[in-house]
Backbone bond lengths (Angstrom), bond angles and torsions (degrees), N, CA, C in turn:
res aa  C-N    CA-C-N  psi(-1)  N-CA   C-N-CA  omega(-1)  CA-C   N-CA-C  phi
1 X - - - 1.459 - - 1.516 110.89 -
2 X 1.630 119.07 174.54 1.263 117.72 -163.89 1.845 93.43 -111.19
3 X 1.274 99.40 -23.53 1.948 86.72 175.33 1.769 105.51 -141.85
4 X 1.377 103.71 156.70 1.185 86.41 -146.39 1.717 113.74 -67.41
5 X 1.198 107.45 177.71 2.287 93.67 176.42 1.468 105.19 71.67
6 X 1.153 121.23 10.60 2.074 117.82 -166.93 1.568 84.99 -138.69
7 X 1.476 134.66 46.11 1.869 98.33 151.58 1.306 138.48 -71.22
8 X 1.349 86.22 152.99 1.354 117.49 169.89 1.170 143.74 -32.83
9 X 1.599 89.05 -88.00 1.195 130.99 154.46 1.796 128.24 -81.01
10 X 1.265 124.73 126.70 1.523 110.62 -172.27 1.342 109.58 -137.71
11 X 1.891 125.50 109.71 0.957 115.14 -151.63 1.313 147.67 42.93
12 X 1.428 100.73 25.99 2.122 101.96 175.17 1.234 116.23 -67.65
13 X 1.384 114.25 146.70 1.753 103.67 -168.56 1.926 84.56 -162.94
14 X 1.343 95.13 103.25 1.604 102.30 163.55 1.905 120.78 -134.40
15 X 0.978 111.76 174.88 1.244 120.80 161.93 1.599 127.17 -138.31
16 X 1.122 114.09 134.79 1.595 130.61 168.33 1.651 113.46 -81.92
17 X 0.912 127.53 126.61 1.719 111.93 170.74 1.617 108.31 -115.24
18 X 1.136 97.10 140.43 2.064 97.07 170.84 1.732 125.24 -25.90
19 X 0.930 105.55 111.97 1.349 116.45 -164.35 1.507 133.50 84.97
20 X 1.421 115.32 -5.86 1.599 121.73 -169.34 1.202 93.28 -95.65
21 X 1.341 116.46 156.21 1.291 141.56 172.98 1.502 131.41 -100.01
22 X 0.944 137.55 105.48 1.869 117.48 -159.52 1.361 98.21 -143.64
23 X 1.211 100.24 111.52 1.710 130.57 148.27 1.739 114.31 -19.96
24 X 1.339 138.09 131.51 1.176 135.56 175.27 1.761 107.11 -108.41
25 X 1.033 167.53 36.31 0.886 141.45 -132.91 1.720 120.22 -107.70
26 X 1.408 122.60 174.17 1.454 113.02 -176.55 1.928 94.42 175.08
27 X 1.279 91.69 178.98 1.514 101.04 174.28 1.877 103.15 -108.06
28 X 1.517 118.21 146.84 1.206 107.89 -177.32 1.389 130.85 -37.51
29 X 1.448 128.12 120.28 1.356 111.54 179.88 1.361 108.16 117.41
30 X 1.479 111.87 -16.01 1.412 117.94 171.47 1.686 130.74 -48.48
31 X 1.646 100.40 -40.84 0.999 103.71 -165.87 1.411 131.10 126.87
32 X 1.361 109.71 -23.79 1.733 125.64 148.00 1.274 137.46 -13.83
33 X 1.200 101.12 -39.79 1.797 106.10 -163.85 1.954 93.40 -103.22
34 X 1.456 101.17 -23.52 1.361 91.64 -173.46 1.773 120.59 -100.57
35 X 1.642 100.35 -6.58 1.402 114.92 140.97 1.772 110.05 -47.67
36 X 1.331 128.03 -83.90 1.228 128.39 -158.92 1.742 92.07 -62.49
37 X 0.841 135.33 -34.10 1.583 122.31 -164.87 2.002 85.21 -53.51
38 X 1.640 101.95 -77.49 1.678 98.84 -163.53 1.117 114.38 -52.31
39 X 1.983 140.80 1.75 0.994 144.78 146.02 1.331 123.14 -54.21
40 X 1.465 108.79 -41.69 1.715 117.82 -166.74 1.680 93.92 -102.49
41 X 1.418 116.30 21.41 1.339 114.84 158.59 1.671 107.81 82.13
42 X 1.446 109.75 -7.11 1.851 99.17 -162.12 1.488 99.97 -85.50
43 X 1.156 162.66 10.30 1.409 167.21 152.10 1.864 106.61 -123.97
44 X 1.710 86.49 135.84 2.084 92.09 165.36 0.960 90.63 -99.16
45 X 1.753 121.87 155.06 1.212 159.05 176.37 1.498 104.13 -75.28
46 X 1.244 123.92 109.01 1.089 129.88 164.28 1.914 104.78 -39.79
47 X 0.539 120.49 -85.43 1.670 128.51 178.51 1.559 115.44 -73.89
48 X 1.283 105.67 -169.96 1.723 107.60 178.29 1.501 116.57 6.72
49 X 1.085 104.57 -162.54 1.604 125.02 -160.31 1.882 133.69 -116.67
50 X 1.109 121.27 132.03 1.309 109.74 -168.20 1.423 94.28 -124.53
51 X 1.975 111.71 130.49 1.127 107.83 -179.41 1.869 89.48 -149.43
52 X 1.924 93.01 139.68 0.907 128.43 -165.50 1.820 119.24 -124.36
53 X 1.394 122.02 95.18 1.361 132.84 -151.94 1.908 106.15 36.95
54 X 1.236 102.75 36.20 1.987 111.01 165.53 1.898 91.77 110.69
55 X 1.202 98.10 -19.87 1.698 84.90 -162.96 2.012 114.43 -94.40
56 X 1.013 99.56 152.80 1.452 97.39 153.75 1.367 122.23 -57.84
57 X 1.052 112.43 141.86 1.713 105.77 -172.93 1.601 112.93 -102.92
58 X 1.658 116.07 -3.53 1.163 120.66 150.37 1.329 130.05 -105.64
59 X 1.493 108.09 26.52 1.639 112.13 150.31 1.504 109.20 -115.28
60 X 1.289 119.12 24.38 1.395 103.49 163.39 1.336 122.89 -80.08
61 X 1.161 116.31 -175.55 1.453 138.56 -177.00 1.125 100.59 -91.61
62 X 1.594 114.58 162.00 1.985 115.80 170.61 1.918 85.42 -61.36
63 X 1.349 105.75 -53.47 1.520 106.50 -137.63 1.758 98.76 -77.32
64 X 1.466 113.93 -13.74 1.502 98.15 -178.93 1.856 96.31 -90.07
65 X 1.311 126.33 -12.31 1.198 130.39 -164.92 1.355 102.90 -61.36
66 X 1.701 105.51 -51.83 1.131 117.97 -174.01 1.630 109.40 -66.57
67 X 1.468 121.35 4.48 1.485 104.83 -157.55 1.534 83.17 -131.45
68 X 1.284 112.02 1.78 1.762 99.95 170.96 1.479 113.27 -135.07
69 X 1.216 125.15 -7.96 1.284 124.29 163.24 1.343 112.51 -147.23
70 X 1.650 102.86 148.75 1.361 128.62 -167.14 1.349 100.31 -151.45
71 X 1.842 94.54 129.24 1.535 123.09 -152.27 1.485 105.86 -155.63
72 X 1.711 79.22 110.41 1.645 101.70 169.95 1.456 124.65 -84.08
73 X 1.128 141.56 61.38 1.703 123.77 173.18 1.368 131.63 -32.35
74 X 1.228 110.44 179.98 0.848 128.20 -169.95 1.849 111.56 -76.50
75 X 1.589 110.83 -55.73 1.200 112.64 140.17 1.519 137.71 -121.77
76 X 0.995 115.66 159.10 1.523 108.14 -153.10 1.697 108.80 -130.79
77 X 1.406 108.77 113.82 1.249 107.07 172.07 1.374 139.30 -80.14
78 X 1.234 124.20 137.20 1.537 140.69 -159.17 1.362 119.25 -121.14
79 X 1.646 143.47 137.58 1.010 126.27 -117.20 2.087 60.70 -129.47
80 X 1.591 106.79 -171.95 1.370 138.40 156.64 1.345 121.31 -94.73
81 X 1.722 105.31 62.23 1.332 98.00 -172.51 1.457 103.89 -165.24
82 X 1.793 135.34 155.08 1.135 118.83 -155.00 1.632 121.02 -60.35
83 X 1.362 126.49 151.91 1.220 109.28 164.28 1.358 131.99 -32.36
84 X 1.027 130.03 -44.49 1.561 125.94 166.79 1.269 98.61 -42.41
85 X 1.232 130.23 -76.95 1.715 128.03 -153.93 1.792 100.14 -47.61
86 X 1.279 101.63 -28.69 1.888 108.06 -159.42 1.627 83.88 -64.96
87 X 1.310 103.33 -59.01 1.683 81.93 -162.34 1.440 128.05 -66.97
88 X 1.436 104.38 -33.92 1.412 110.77 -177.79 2.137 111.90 -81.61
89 X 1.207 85.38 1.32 1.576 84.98 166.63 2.334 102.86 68.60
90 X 1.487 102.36 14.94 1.535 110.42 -179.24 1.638 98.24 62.42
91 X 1.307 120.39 48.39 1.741 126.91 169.53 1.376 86.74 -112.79
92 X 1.500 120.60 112.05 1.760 127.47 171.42 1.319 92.49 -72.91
93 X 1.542 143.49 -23.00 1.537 101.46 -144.84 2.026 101.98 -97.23
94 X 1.822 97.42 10.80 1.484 92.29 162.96 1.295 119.44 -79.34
95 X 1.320 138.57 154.79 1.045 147.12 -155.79 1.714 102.55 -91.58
96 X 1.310 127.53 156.09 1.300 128.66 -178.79 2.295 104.22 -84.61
97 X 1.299 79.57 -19.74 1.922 81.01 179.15 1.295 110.90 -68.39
98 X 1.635 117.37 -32.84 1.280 128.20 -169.51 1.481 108.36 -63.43
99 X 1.435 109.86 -54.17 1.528 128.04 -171.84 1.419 88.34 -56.58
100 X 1.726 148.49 -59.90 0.885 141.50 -145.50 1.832 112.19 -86.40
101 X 1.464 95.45 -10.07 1.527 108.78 -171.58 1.446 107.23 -93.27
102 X 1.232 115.70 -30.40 1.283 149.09 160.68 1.692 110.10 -46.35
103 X 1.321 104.35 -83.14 1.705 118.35 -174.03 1.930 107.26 -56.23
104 X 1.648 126.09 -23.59 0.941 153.29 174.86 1.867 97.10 -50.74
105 X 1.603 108.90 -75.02 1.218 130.13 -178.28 1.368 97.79 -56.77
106 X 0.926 130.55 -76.12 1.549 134.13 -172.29 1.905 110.29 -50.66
107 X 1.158 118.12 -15.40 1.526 97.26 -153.45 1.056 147.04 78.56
108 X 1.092 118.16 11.11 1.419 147.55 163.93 1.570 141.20 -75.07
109 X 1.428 87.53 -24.50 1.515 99.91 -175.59 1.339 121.50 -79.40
110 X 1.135 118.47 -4.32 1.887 133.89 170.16 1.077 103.19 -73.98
111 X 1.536 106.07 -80.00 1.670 107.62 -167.63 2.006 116.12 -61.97
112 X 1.385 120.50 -7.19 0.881 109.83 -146.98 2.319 79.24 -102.71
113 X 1.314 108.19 -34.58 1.538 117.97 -174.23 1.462 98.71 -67.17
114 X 1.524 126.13 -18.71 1.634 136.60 -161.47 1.399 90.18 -81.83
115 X 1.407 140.44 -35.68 1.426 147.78 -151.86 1.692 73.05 -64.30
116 X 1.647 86.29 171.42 1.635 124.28 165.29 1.525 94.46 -63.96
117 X 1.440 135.19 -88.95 1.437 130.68 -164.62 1.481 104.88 -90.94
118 X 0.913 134.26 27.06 1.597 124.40 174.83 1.460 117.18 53.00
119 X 1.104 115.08 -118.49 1.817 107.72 -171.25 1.693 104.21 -89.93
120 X 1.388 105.12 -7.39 1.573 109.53 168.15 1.857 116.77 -94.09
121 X 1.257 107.20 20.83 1.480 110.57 -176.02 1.860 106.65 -99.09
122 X 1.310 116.18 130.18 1.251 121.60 175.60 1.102 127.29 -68.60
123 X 0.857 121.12 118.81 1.585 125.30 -179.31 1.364 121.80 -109.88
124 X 1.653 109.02 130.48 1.556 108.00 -178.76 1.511 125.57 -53.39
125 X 1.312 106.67 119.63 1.647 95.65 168.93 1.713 151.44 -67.78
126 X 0.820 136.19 -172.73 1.304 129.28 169.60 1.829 123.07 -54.16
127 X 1.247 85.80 -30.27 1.925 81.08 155.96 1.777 112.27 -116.81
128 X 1.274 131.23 -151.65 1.050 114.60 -126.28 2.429 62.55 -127.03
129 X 1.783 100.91 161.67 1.178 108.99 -144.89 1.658 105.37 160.64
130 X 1.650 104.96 150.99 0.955 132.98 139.14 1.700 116.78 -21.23
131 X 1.449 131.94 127.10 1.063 128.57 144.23 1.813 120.07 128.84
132 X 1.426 116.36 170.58 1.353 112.21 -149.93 1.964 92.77 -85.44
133 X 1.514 119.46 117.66 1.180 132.81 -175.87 1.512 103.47 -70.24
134 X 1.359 111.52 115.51 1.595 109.57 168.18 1.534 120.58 -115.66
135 X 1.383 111.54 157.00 0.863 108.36 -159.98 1.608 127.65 -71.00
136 X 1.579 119.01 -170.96 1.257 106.53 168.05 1.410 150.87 -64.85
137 X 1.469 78.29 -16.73 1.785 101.31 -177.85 1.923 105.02 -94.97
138 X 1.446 107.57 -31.50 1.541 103.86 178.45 1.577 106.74 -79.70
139 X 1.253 127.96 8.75 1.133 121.89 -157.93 1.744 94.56 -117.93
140 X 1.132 109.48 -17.17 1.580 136.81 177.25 1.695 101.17 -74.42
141 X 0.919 114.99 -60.47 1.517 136.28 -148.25 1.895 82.83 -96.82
142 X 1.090 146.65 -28.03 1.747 153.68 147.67 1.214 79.67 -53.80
143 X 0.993 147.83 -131.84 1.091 165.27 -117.54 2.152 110.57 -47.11
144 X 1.123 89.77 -70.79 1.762 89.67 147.21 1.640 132.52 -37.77
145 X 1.186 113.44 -29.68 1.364 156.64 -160.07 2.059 89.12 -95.66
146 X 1.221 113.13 -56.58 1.393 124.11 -171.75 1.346 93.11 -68.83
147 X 1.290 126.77 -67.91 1.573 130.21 -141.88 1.558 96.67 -69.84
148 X 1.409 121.05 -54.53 1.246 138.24 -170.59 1.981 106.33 -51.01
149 X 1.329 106.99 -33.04 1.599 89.89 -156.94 1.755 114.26 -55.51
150 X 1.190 110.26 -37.38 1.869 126.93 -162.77 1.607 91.06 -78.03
151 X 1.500 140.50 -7.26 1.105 137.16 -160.96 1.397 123.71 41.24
152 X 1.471 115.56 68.08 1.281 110.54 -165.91 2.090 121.40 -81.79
153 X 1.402 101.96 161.51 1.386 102.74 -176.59 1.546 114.12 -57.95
154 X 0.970 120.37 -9.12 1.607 141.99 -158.70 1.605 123.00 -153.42
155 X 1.456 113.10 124.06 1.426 119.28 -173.64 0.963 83.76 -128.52
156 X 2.048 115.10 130.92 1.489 120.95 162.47 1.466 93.44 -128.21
157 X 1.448 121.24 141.60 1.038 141.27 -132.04 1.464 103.06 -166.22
158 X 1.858 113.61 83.48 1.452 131.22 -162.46 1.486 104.07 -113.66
159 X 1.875 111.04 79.48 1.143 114.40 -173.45 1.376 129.18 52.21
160 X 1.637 106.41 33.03 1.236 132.46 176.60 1.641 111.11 -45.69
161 X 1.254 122.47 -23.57 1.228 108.49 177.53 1.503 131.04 -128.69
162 X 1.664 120.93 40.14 1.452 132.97 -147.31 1.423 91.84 -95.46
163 X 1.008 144.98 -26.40 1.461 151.83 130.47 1.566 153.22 -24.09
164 X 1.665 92.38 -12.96 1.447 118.32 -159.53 1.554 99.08 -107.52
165 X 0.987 128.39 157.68 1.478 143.21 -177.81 1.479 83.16 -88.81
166 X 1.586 105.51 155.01 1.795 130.02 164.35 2.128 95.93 -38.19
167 X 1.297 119.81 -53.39 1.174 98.17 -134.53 1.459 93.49 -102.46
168 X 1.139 118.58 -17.10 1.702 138.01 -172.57 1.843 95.58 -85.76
169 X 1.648 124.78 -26.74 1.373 106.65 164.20 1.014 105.89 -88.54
170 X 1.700 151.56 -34.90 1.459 155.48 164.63 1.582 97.62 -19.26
171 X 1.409 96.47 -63.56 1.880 100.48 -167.80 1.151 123.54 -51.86
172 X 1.713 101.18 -30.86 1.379 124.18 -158.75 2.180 96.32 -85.58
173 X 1.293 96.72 -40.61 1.787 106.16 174.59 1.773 108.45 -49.82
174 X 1.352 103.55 -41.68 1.368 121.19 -172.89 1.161 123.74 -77.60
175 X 0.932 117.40 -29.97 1.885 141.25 166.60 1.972 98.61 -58.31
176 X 0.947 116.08 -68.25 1.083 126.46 168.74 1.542 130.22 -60.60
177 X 0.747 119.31 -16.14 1.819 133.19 176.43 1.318 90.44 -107.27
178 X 1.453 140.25 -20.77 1.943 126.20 177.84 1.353 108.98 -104.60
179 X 1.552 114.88 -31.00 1.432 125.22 -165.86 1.383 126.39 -83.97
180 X 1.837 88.06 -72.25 1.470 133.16 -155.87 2.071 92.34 -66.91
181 X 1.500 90.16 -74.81 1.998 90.91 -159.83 1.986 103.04 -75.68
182 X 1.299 112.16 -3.32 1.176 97.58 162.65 1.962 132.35 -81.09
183 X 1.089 87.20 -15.74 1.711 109.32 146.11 1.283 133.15 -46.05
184 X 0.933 106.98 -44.16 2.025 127.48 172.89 1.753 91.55 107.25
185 X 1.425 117.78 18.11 1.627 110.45 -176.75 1.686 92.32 -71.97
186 X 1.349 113.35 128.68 1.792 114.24 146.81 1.370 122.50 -71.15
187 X 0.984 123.77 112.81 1.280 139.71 147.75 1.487 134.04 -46.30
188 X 1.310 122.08 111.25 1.405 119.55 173.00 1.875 114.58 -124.88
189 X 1.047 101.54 107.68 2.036 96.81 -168.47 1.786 99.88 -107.29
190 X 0.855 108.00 113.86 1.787 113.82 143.92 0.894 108.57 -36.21
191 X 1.449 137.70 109.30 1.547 137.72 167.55 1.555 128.85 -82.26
192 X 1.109 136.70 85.94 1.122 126.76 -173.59 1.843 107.19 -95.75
193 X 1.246 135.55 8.33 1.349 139.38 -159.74 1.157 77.72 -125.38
194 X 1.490 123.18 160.59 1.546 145.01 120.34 1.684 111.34 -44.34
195 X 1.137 114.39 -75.43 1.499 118.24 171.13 1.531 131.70 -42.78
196 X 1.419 110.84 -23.29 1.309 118.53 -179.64 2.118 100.66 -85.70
197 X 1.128 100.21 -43.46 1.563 120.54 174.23 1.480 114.38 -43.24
198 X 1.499 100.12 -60.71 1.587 116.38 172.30 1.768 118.21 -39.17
199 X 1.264 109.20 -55.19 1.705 145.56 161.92 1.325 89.23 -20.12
200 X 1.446 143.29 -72.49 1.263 161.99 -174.24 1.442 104.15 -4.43
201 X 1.247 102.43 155.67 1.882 103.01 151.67 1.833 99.77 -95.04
202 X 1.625 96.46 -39.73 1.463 102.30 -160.14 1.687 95.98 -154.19
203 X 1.744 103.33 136.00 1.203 112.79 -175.75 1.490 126.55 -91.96
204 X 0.990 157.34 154.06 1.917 148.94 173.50 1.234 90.89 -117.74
205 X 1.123 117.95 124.09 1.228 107.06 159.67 2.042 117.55 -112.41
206 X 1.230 130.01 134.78 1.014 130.01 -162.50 1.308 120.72 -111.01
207 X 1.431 136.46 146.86 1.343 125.34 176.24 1.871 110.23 -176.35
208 X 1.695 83.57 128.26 1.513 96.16 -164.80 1.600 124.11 53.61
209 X 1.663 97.34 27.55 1.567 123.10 174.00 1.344 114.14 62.45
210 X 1.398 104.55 47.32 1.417 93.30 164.18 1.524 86.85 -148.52
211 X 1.859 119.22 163.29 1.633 112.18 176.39 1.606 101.06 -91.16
212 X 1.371 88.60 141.69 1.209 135.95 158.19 1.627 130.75 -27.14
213 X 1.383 69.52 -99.01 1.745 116.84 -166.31 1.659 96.91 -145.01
214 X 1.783 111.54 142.25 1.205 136.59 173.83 1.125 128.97 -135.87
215 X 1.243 148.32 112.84 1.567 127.54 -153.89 1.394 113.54 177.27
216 X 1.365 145.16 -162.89 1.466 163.20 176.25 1.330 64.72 -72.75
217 X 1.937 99.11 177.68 1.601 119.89 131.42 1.241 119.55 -72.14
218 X 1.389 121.83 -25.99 1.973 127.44 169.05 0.982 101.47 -60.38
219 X 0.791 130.23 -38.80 1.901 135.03 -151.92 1.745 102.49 -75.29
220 X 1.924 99.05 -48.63 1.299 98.99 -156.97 1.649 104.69 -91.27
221 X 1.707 108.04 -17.81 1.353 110.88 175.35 1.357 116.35 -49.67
């Protein structure tokens, strides 16, 4: 919970396994977004335990953080500086193949080679600046593009795609069902689609922060 005597969350207790994919779902207010927060380490759990490929996710390191989880929000900030720098966050000692192996998986690599300079083209940042303004949905698919490059043990995925056209998140579902969980990456997505839900191995469903319902998407249809 955010004050004390007011949770949130009440008794949630799930698991992700290497390579599975699992659906989060709920009606606003459920409790979703503040699941992935104590995932991505930014709040301790008043009670029980949060574990992330075995670890606490607030005793990591910047540099193992970056090497075991990768986290898309909801919105995502972007600097004034070429796409390359966006993804790699201006860390040279990632490789430029990665970023491109990366944007590949994600869907990115079309619109991003379409620019005037390609992965050397500037892009406006989150405040106001110099540079080529992209849209909401390419800025989605950057950002996917970010989490993905280090190949992390963990993809959290907080309505990562409410921005995306029908066929540009399809691609983006598909990227991830060929790429992403054949990696052994776990997957965790905020579901705000039916269709993105479906995608699932297995659904949670949440409400008034506690689960629900757990199941296939067959199961729960």
């Amino acid at each position: 919970g955010y004050r004390a005597g007011e949770a949130v969350l009440r008794g949630v207790s799930f698991h992700v396994a290497p390579g599975e994919h699992v659906a989060l779902v709920g009606r606003t207010g459920a409790g979703k977004t503040s699941a992935v927060h104590l995932l991505a380490g930014l709040y301790e759990p008043g009670m029980g335990t949060v574990r992330v490929a075995g670890r606490d996710p607030r005793s990591l390191s910047d540099e193992e953080r970056r090497r075991v989880l990768g986290v898309v929000p909801q919105t995502s900030q972007f600097l004034t500086c070429t796409v390359l720098e966006n993804v790699t966050l201006k860390d040279a000692t990632v490789p430029q193949a990665n970023v491109v192996a990366a944007a590949r998986m994600s869907g990115a690599d079309a619109f991003i080679r379409a620019l005037p300079d390609g992965y050397q083209t500037v892009v406006r940042g989150s405040g106001k600046g110099a540079g080529v303004q992209l849209s909401a949905g390419q800025e989605q698919l950057l950002a996917l593009t970010r989490a993905l490059v280090r190949r992390p043990a963990v993809l959290l995925l907080d309505e990562a795609t409410s921005a995306l056209d029908g066929a540009t998140e399809a691609a983006m579902r598909h990227a991830i069902r060929q790429s992403v969980l054949p990696n052994g990456t776990a997957v965790l997505t905020v579901a705000h689609r039916l269709a993105t839900a479906r995608e699932a191995d297995r659904v949670v469903v949440l409400d008034h922060g506690r689960v629900v319902e757990e199941g296939t998407p067959e199961d729960l249809i």
